[in-house]
C-alpha positions, 0 to 999 in steps of 0.5 A: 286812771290807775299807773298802768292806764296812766303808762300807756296813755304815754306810750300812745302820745309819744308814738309820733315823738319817737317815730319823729326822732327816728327820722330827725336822729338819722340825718345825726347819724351822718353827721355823727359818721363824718367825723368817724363814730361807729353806729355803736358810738352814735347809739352810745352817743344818743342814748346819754344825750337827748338833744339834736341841737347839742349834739350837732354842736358837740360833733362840730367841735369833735369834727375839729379836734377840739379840747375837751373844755370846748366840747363840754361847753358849746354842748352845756350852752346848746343844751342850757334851756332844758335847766328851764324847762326841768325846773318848770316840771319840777313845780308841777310834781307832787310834793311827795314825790320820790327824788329818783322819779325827778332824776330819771325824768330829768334824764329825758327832758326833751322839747317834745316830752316837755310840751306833752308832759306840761300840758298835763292837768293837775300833778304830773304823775311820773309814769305818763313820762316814762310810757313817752319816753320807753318810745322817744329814746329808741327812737332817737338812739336807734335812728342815730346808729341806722345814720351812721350805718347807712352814711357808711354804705351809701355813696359819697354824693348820696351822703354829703346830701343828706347831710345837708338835711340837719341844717334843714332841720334846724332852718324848718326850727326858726323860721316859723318863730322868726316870721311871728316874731321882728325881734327873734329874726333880727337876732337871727340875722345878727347870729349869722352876720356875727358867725361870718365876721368872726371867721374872717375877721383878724385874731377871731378867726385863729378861735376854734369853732368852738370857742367862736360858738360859745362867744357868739352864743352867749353874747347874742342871747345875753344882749337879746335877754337885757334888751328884749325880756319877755313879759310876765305874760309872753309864752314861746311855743 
């Protein structure tokens, strides 16, 4: 297949990411206009930072006037595995391939794009990621302004419920691997056990939300990564 075949081969693949990202990207949206961002701003928002994870996290901390150090690392952290993933893709391209194509593809490593994008035979060719992608981004940054517009005409009950619909999100991300898995619900329940205690415990509990974010974060997947590696032979889904 020519370029062209090769782009639009993308473009039908990424039609359920990007209608997926406009759905998920909306509940975003509310959260994004609790902490008072216009619907320019979430587009802005979105549009810079492909990741619903680390945005969430990110407007936590905004949500508590948090310095801008914390911001840059609870988002860096959250956003830590996609290093992972860029560094997989960069294995598959062709050796001749222009630095400004692994740039620009770098700019939208997403878990999505990734998985359609690794399972592609042979070399990757840059321009089955840019036909996803010309789909994925609008429908992320799009959904996130339709979010923030609707979380400010709609009425405050309807609002505060659907922004509940994150957290759904993020429970409907891991339980499937925490029924598989012993070690990866055990870690999961010690995450929330941890998040309790350091809220309430003495000094702790004076760290803002994003400094116990960090802590906790990197501590439990440190400690997770010693004492239960993966083998050489183990994926993740």
């Amino acid at each position: 297949m020519n370029n062209k075949q090769i782009f639009r081969k993308g473009m039908r693949d990424g039609i359920p990411i990007g209608l997926g990202y406009l759905a998920v990207s909306f509940s975003l949206g509310i959260t994004a206009r609790n902490i008072g961002l216009t619907p320019f701003q979430g587009f802005l928002v979105s549009l810079l930072n492909n990741a619903s994870a680390g945005e969430y996290a990110g407007f936590t901390v905004m949500a508590t006037d948090a310095a801008y150090i914390e911001i840059i690392l609870v988002t860096f952290i959250t956003n830590i595995r996609y290093l992972l993933m860029s560094c997989a893709l960069s294995q598959r391209f062709s050796p001749d391939t222009p630095l400004i194509h692994r740039f620009l593809i770098g700019y939208d490593v997403t878990d999505e794009l990734f998985g359609i994008t690794i399972a592609r035979p042979g070399n990757l060719n840059p321009c089955y990621t840019y036909g996803a992608m010309v789909l994925a981004i609008p429908g992320w940054s799009i959904g996130t302004a339709i979010g923030v517009m609707a979380g400010n005409i709609l009425p405050g009950r309807v609002v505060a419920a659907l922004s509940v619909a994150l957290f759904g999100m993020f429970i409907a991300i891991i339980i499937p691997p925490a029924k598989e898995n012993k070690v990866i619900a055990g870690l999961v329940a010690v995450s929330f056990i941890c998040s309790f205690c350091f809220a309430k415990l003495p000094v702790l509990s004076d760290l803002s939300d994003g400094t116990r974010t960090i802590i906790l974060t990197v501590a439990i997947s440190g400690i997770a990564a010693y004492f239960f590696p993966l083998k050489h032979n183990q994926t993740t889904e």
